[in-house]
N, C-alpha and C positions, 0 to 999 in steps of 0.2 A: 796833922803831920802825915798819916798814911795818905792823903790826896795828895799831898807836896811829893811826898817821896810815888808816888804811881806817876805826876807830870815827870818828875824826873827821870824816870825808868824808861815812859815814854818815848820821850826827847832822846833817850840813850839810842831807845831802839831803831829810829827813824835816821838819825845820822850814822849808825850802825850801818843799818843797812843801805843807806846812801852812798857811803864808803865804799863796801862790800860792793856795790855795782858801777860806780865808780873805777875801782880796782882791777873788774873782773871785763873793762867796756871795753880795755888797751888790750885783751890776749882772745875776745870770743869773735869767731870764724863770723866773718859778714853775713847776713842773711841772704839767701840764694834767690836772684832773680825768679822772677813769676814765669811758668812753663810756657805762657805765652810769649813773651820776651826772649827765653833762651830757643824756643824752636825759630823763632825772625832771628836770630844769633848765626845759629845752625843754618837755615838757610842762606844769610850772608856770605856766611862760609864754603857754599857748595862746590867752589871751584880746590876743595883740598878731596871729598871725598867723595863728589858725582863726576866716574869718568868719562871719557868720549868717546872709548872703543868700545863700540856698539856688538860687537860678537858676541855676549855672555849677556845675560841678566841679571843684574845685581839685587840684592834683597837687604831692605833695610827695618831697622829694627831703633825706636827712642825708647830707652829704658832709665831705670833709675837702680841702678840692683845694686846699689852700697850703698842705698837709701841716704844718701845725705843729701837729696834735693835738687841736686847739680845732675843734668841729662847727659846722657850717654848717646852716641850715636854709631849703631852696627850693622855695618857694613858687610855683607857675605856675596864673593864674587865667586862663579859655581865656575871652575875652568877641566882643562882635559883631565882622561881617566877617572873619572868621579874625583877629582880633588877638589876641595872647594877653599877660599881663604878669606879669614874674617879679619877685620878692622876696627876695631875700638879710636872711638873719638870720644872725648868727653867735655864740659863748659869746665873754664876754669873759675877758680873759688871767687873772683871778685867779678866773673860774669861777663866779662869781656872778649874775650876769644875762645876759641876750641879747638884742642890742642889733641894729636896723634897720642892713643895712648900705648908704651912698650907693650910687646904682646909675644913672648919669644917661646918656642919648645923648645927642651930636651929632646935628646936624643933617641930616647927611650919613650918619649910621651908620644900619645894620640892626639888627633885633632879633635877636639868634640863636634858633632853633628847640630849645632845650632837650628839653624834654618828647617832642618829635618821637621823641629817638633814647635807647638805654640805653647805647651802645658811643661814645665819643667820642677820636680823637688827643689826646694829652696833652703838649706840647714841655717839658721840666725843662732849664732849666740858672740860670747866674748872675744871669740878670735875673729871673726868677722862673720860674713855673708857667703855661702857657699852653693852653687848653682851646679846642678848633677845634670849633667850630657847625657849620651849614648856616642856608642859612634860602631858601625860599623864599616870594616876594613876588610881587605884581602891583601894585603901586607900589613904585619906589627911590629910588636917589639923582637920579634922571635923569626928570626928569619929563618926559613924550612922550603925543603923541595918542593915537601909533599904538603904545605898547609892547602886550608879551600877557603875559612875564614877566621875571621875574628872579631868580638863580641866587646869591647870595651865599657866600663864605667868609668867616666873623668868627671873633675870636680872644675869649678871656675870661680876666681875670686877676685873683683878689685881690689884694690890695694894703692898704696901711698910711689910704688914704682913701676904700677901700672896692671898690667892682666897678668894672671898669675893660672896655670891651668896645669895639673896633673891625676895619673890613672892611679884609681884607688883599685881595681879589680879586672882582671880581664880574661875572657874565655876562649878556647882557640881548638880550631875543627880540625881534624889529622885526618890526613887518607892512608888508611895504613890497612897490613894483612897481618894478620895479627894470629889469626887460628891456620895458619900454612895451606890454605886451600886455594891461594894464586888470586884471591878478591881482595882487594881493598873493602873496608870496610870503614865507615866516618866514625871515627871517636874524639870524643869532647874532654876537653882539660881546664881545668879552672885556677888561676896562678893570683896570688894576693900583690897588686899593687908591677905587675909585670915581672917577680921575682918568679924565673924559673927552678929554682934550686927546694920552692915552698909550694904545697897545693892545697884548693882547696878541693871541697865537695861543691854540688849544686846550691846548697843550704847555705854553705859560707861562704858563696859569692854573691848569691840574694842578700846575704846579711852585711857585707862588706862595709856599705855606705854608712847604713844606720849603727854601724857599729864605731866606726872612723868618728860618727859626730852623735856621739851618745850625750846627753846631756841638752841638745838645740834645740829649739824651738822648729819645727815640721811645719814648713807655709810651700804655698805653689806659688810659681811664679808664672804669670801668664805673659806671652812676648807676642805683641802685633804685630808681622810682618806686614809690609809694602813694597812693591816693588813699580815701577814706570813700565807703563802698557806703551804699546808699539807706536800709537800715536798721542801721546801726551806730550805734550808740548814740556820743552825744562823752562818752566816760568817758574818764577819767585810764589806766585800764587800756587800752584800747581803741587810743586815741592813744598810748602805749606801746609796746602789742604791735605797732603799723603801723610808729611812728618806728623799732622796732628791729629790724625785718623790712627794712627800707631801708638803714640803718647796716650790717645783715651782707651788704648786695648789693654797697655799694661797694667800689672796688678801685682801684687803681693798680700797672700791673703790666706789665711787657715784653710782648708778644705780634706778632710782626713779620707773623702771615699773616693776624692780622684789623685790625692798623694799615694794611696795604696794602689789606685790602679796604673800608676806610674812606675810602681817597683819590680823590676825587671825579671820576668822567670825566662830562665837561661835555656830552658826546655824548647821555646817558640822562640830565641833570639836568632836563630839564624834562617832567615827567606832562603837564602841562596843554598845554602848545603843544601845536602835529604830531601829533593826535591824529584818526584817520580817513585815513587814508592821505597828510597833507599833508607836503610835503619842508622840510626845513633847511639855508640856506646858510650857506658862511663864505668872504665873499669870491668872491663869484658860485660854487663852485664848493658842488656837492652834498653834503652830510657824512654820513656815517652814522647811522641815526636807524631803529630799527624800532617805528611803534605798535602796541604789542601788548601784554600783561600783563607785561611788562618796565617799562612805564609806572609802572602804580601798586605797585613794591614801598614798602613800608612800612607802617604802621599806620593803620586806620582805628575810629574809632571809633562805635559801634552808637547812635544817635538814636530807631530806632522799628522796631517788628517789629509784622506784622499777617497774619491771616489771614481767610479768606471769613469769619470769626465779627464781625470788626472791628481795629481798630485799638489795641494792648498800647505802652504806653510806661514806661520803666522808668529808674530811675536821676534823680540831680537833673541839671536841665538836661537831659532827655532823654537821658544817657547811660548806656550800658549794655553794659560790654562791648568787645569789641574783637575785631578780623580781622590777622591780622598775614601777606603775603605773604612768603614766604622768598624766600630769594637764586636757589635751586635753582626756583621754581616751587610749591611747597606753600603748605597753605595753613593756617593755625594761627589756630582760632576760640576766645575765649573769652569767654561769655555765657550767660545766662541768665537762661527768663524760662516762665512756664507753660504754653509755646506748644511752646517748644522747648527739651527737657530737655537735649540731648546734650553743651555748651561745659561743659569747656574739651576740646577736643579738634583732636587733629594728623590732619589730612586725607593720611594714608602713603600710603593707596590713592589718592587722586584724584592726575587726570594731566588736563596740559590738553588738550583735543581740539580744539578750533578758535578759530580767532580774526578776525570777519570782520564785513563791516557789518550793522548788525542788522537783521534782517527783509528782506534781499536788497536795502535802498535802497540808494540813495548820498548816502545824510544823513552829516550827522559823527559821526551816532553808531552806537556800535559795541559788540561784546559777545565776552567771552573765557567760553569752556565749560570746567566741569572736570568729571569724572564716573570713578566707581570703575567697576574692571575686570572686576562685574557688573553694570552697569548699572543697578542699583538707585538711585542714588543719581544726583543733576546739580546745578549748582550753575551759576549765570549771573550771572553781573559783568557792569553795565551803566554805566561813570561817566557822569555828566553834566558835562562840561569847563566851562558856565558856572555851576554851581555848585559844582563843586567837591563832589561827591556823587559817592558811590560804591550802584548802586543791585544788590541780590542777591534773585536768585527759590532757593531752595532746594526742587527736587521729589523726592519720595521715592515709588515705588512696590510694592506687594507683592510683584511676583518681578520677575528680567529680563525674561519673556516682554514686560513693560509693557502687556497686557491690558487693563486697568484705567486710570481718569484718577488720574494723581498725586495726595499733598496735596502741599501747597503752603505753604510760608513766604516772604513779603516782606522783606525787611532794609534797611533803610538807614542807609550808615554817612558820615561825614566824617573827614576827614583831625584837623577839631581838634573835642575833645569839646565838648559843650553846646550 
């Protein structure tokens, strides 16, 4: 009797759950084409989101960042006065086409700096997937005579009506005189989520994010930029082999020692201000602040290279290339151009030697040395803080003794390509 009654229970169980998936075959979301399938998709597609005006260099990005399987494709076209403007394309659910996704601002919102970075904080949990920018500005929420910058955190989030992006925290540089002695002086403001009416400290705008999504799950998100070199042909193969050289860069993945070194101290967030030995307040009181090649860690992008023969420009929109300062000090050049054969290469040997006003003035501008440890080699970083230029002399001589006058390579790069 108990075997009869277990075949029974059995049998229960099997068309139970027959049923149950049956039931459940009419409302579950189709399973998402094979990455390789939706990138031939996307490249089918190219004539929505690969344009022809050749002026600017566009920078693209295949992501999956609402992890639901279906590719994303982002677009960042870098245009005048540092603006740059992104475009979200994404597959649709039954795999067939790839549709523009809404992407709108507020009024009051920042643009995040996508393209800027490849390492991004990622917050996962029940409201969805939240992707933490940077972005730095010289106009914000807060329009002022006398600002010089502005330091933003934004957040970014797919969604069911498309990209969804707003500023969780954001910090803002004043030139003000403030002790009546006819100097301006730069003071730093920290305002939660762009409300000037609330302030924070430096602590509570470090803390903004992680406080906004208390409870998530902390992953990084890693984004592989690609962009079309000057002569690549737009083949179907060509845009293939880029789209899927970026598809295998991205990642979402736990990493707690470079999620922490992505969390932003607001102390070193502005290149641009306090540049030439000027101070930073917060609340009349002094803050920490060294201008020096700590300023411009980040990427810059190569505009024009020349030597006593004349002037070499490379790439559309004059880009070509890139300088990328590491965290450590190093310096990691990748370029090329008939002038200068040696990019892409990691500067191991160079060490920085000095950092000090240039040419013995007391102009604001200034100049960080780096030079290998025989002397053969020097390299001078010269920003231009009103433009937003980063200007490089690269001298090379036959032995240490330095005998002989160097040659000479000119660089200039900026922070956004084109």
């Amino acid at each position: 009797m108990k075997k009869f009654f277990s075949m029974i229970l059995a049998l229960a169980l099997v068309f139970g759950l027959a049923a149950c998936s049956s039931s459940e075959s009419g409302t579950r979301e189709p399973e998402a084409p094979s990455a390789e399938d939706q990138i031939a998709l996307i490249v089918a597609s190219k004539d929505q989101w690969l344009p022809d005006d050749k002026e600017y260099t566009p920078f693209y990005a295949v992501t999956d960042l609402d992890g639901n399987g279906r590719l994303e494709l982002i677009r960042c076209v870098p245009g005048d006065d540092w603006w740059s403007t992104d475009t979200f394309f994404a597959v649709s659910e039954d795999g067939k086409e790839l549709k523009e996704l809404a992407f709108e601002y507020g009024e009051g919102n920042s643009h995040p700096d996508l393209v800027d970075q490849d390492d991004f904080r990622m917050y996962i949990g029940q409201e969805g997937r939240y992707l933490i920018a940077n972005d730095d500005i010289y106009m914000g929420p807060v329009q002022a005579s006398n600002y010089q910058a502005y330091h933003v955190l934004d957040y970014l989030s797919l969604g069911e009506d498309g990209v969804e992006a707003g500023d969780i925290a954001w910090c803002m540089m004043m030139d003000e005189d403030t002790n009546g002695d006819g100097v301006n002086e730069n003071h730093i403001y920290y305002y939660p989520g762009g409300d000037v009416d609330q302030k924070l400290d430096g602590e509570g705008y470090v803390n903004a994010v992680s406080e906004r999504f208390s409870g998530y799950d902390e992953q990084v998100c890693h984004i592989g930029w690609w962009s079309l070199g000057e002569d690549t042909e737009k083949t179907d193969d060509a845009l293939k082999t880029g789209l899927t050289y970026s598809w295998e860069e991205f990642s979402v993945a736990p990493n707690s020692e470079l999620f922490e070194s992505l969390v932003t101290d607001p102390y070193y967030s502005f290149y641009a201000a306090g540049a030439g030995g000027a101070k930073i307040y917060f609340e009349d009181e002094e803050v920490p602040y060294f201008p020096s090649f700590w300023d411009l860690f980040g990427t810059w992008y190569l505009q024009s290279a020349w030597n006593d023969d004349g002037i070499t420009y490379g790439g559309a929109g004059l880009n070509m290339g890139e300088l990328e300062i590491l965290s450590d000090g190093q310096l990691y050049a990748d370029y090329s151009n008939e002038n200068d054969p040696r990019g892409p290469y990691l500067f191991t040997e160079m060490k920085m030697v000095s950092d000090s006003k240039a040419d013995g003035t007391d102009a604001d501008d200034w100049v960080v040395v780096y030079e290998n440890d025989d002397g053969t080699w020097q390299m001078q970083l010269r920003p231009d803080l009103d433009r937003d230029m980063l200007y490089v002399t690269w001298y090379e001589w036959e032995d240490s003794s330095r005998s002989t006058d160097p040659t000479g390579m000119n660089l200039v790069y900026s922070r956004t390509a084109g």
